[in-house]
PyMOL commands that place a pseudoatom at each C-alpha (Angstrom):
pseudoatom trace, name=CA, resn=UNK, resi=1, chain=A, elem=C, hetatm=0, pos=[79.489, 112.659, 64.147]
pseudoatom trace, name=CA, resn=UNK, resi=2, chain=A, elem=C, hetatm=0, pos=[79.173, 116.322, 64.131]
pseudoatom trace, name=CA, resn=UNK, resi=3, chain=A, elem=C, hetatm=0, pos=[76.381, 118.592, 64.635]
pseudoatom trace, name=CA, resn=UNK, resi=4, chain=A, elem=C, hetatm=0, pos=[75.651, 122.438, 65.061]
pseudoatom trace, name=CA, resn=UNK, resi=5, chain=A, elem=C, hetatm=0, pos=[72.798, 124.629, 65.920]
pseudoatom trace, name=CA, resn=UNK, resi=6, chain=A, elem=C, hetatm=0, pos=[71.941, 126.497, 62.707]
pseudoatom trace, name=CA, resn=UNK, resi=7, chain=A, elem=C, hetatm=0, pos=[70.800, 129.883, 63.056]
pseudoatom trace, name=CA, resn=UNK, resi=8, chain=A, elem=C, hetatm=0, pos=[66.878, 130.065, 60.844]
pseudoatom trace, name=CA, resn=UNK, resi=9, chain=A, elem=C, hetatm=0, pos=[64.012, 130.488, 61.983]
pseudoatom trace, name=CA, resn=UNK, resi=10, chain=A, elem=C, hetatm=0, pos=[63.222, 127.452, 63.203]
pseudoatom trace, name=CA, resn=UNK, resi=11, chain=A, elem=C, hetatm=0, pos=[66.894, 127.093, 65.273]
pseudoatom trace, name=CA, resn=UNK, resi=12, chain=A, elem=C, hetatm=0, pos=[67.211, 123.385, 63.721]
pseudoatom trace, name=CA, resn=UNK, resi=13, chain=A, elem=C, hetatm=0, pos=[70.316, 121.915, 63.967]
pseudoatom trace, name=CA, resn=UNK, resi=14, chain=A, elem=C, hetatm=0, pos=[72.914, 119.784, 61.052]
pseudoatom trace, name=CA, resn=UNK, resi=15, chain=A, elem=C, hetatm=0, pos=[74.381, 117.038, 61.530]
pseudoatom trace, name=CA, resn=UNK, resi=16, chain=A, elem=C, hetatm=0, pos=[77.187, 115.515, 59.240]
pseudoatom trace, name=CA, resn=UNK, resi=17, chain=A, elem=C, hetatm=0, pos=[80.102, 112.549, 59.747]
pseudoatom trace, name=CA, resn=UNK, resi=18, chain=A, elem=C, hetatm=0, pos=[82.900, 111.115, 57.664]
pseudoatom trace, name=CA, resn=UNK, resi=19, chain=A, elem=C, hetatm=0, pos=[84.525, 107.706, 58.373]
pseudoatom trace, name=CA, resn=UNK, resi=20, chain=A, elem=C, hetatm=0, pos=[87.262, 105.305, 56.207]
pseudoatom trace, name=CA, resn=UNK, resi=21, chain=A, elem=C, hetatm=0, pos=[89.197, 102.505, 56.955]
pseudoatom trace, name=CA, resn=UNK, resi=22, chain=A, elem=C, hetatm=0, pos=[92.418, 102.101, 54.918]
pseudoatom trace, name=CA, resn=UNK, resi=23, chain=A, elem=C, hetatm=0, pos=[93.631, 98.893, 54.636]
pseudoatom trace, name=CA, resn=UNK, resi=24, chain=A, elem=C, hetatm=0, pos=[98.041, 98.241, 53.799]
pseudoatom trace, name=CA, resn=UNK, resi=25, chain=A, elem=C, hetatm=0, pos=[99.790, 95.579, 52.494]
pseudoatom trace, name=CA, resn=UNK, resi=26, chain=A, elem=C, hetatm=0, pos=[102.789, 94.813, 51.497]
pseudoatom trace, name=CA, resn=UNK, resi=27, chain=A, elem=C, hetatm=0, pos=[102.719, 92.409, 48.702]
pseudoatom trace, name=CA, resn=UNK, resi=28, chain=A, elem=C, hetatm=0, pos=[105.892, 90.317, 47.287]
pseudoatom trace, name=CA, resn=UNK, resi=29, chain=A, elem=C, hetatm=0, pos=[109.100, 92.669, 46.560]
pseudoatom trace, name=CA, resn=UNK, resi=30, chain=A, elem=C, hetatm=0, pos=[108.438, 96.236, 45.966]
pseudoatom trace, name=CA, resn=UNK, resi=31, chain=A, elem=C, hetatm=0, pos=[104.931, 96.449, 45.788]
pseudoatom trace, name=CA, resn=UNK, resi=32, chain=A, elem=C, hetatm=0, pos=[102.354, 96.844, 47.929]
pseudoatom trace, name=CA, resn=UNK, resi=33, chain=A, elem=C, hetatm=0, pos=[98.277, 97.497, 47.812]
pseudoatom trace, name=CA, resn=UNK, resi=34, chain=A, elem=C, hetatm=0, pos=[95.811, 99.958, 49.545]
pseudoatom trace, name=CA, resn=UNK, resi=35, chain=A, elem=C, hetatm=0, pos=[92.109, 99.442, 50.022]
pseudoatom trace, name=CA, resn=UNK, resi=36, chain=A, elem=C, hetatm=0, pos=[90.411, 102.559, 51.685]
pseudoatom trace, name=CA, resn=UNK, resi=37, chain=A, elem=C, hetatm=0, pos=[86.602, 102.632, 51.936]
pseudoatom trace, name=CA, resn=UNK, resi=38, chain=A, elem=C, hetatm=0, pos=[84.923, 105.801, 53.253]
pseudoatom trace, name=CA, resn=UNK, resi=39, chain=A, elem=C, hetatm=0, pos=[81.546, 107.075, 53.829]
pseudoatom trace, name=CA, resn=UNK, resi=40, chain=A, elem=C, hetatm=0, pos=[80.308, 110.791, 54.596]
pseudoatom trace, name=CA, resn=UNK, resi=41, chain=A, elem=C, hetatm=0, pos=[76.657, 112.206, 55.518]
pseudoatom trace, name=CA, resn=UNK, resi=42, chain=A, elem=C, hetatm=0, pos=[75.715, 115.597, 55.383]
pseudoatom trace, name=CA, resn=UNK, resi=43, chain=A, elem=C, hetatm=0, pos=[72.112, 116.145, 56.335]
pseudoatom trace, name=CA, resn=UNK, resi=44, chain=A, elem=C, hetatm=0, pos=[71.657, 119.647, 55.575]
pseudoatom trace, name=CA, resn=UNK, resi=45, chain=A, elem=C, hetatm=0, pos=[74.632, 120.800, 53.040]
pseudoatom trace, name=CA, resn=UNK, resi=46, chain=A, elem=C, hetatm=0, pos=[76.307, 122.818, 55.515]
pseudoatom trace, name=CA, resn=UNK, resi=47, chain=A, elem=C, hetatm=0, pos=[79.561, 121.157, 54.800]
pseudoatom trace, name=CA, resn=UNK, resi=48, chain=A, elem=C, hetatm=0, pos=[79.067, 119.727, 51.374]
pseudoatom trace, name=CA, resn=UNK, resi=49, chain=A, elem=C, hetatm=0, pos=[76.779, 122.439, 49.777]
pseudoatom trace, name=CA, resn=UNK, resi=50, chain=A, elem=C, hetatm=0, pos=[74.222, 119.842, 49.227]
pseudoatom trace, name=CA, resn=UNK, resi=51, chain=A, elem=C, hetatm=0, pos=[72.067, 117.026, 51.867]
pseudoatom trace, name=CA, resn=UNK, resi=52, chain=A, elem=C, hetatm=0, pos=[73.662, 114.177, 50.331]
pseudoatom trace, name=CA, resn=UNK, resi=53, chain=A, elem=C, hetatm=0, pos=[75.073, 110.914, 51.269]
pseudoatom trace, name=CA, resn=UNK, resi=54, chain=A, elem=C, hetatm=0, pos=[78.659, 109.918, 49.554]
pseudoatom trace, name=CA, resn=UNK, resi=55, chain=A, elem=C, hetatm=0, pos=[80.225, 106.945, 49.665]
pseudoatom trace, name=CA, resn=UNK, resi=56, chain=A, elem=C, hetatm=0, pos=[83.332, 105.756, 47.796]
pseudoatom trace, name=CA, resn=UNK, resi=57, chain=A, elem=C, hetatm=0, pos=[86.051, 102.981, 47.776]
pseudoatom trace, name=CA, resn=UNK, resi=58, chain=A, elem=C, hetatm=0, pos=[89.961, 103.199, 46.398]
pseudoatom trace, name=CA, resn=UNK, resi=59, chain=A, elem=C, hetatm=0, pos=[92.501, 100.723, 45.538]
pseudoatom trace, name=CA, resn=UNK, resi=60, chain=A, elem=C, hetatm=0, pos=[95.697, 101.803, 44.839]
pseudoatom trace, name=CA, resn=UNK, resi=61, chain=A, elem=C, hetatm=0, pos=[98.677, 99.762, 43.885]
pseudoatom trace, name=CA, resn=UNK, resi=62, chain=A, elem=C, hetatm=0, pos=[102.551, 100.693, 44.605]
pseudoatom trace, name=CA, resn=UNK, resi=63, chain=A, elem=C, hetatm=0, pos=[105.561, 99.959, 43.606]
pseudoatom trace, name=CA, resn=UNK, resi=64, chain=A, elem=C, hetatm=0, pos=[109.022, 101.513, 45.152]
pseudoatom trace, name=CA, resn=UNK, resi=65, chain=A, elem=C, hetatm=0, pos=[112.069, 101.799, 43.777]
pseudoatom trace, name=CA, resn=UNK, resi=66, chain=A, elem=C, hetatm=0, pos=[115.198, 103.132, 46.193]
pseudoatom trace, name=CA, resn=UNK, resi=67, chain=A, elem=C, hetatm=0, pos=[117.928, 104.738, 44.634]
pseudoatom trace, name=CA, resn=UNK, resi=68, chain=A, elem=C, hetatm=0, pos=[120.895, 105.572, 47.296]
pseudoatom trace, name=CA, resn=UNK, resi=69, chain=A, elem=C, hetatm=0, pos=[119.402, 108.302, 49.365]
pseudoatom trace, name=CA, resn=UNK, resi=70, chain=A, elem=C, hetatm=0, pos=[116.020, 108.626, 46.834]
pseudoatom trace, name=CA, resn=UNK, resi=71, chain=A, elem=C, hetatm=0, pos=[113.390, 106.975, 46.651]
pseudoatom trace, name=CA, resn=UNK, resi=72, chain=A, elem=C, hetatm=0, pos=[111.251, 106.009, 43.301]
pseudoatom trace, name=CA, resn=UNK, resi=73, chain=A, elem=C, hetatm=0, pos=[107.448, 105.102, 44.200]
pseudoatom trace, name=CA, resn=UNK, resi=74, chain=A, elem=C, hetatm=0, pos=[104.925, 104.584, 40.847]
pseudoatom trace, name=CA, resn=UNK, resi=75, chain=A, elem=C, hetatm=0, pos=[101.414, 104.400, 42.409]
pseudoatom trace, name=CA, resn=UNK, resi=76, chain=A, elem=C, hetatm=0, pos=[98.072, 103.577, 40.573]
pseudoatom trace, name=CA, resn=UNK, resi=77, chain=A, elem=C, hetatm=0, pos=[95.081, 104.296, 41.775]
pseudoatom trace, name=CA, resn=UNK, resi=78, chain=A, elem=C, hetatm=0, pos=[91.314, 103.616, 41.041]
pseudoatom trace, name=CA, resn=UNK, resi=79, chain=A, elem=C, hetatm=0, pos=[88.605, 104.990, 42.370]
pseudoatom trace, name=CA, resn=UNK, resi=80, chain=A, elem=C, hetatm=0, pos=[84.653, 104.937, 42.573]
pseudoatom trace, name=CA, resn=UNK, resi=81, chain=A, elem=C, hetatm=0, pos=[82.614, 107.576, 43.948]
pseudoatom trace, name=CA, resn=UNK, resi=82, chain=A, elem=C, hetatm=0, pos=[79.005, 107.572, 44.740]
pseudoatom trace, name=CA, resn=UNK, resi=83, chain=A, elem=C, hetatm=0, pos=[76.696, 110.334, 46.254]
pseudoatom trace, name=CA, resn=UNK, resi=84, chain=A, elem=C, hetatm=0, pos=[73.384, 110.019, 46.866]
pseudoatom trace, name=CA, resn=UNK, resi=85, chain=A, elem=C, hetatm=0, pos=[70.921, 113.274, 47.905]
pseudoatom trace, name=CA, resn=UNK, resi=86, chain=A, elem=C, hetatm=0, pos=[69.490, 116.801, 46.976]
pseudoatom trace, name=CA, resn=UNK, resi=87, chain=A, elem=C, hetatm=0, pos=[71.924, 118.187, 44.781]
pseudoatom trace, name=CA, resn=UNK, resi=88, chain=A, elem=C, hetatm=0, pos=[74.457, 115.599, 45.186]
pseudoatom trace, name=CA, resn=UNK, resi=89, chain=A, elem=C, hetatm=0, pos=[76.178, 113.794, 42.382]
pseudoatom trace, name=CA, resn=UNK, resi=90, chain=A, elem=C, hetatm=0, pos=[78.649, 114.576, 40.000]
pseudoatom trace, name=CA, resn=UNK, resi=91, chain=A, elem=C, hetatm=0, pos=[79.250, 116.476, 36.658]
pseudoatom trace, name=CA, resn=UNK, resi=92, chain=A, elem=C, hetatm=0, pos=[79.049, 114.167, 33.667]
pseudoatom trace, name=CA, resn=UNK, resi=93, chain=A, elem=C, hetatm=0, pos=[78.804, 114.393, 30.042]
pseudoatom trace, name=CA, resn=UNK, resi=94, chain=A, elem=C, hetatm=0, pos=[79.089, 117.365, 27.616]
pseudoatom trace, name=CA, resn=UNK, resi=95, chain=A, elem=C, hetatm=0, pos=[76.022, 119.439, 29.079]
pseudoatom trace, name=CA, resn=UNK, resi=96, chain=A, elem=C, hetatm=0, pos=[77.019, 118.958, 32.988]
pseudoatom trace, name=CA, resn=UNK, resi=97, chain=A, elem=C, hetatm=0, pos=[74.501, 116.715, 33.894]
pseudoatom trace, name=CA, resn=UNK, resi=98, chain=A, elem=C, hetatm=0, pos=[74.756, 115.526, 37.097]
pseudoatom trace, name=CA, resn=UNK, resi=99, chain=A, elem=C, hetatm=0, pos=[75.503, 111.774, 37.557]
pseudoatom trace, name=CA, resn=UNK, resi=100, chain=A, elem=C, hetatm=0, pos=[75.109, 109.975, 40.985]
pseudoatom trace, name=CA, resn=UNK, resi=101, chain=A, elem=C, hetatm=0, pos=[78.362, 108.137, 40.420]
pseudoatom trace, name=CA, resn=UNK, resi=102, chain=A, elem=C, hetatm=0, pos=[81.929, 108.807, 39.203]
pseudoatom trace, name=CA, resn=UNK, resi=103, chain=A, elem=C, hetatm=0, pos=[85.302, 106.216, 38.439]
pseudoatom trace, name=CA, resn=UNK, resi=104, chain=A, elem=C, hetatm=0, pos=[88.545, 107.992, 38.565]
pseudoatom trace, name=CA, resn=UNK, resi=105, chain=A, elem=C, hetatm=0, pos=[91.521, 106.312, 37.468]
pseudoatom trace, name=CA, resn=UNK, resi=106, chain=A, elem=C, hetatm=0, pos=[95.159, 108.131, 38.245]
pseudoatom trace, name=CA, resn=UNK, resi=107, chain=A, elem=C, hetatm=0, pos=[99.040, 107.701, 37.533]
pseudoatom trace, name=CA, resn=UNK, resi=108, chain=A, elem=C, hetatm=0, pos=[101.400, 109.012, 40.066]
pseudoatom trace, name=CA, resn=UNK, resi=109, chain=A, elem=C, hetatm=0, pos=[104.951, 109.156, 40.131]
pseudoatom trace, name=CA, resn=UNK, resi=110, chain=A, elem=C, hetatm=0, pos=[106.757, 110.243, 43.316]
pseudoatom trace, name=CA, resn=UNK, resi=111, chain=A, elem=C, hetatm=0, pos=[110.216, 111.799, 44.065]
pseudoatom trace, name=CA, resn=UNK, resi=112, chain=A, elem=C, hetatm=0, pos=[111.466, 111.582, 47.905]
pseudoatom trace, name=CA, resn=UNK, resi=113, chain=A, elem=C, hetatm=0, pos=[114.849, 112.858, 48.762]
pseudoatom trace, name=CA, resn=UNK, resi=114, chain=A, elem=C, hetatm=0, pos=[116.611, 112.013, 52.099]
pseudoatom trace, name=CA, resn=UNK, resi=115, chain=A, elem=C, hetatm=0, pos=[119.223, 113.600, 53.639]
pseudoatom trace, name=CA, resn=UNK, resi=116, chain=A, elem=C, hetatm=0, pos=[121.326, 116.097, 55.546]
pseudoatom trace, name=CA, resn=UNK, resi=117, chain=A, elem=C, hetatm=0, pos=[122.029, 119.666, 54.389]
pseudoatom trace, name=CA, resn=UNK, resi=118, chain=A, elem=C, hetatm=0, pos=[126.100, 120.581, 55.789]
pseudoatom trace, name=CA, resn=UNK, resi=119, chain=A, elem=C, hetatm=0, pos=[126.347, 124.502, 56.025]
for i in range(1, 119): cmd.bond("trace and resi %d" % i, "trace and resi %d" % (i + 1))
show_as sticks, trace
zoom trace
């Protein structure tokens, strides 16, 4: 938890906090699976933009493919956001309505390279 003295009139003070707890594991083989929860509270907007309470959860599955001195990894993720609060929410919809929740749903494919550079 965070908090700051915010100069107004009034000399009130914000408060805001952000948490998550990502849970690994390695499944059979290559792949593997990632829970990760998280929660964040702005009270005032001052580090959002907007009071609002958002929480959200992701699952991600992976599988990794080494290749010699590469690496291969083909992650899928999913992911639901929720935000709750003055001006909180998200853009939806073709006239940018705001919507209190979101789902997000993304294809990655990463590229690692291992190694020594000889000058």
């Amino acid at each position: 938890m965070s908090t700051e003295r915010v100069d107004d009139a009034i000399a009130s003070r914000a408060y805001w906090m952000s948490a998550q707890l990502p849970i690994h594991r390695s499944l059979a083989g290559p792949f593997s699976a990632t829970v990760r929860p998280e929660i964040a509270w702005d009270s005032d907007g001052r580090w959002t933009g907007f009071p609002q309470a958002i929480k959200a959860v992701t699952g991600t599955l992976e599988y990794r493919v080494p290749l010699q001195t590469t690496q291969a990894i083909v992650r899928t993720e999913y992911r639901l956001d929720d935000s709750r609060g003055g001006g909180g929410g998200f853009f939806a919809g073709a006239d940018n309505h705001l919507s209190p929740t979101q789902n997000l749903f993304a294809i990655a494919l990463i590229l690692t390279f291992d190694g020594t550079f000889h000058r």
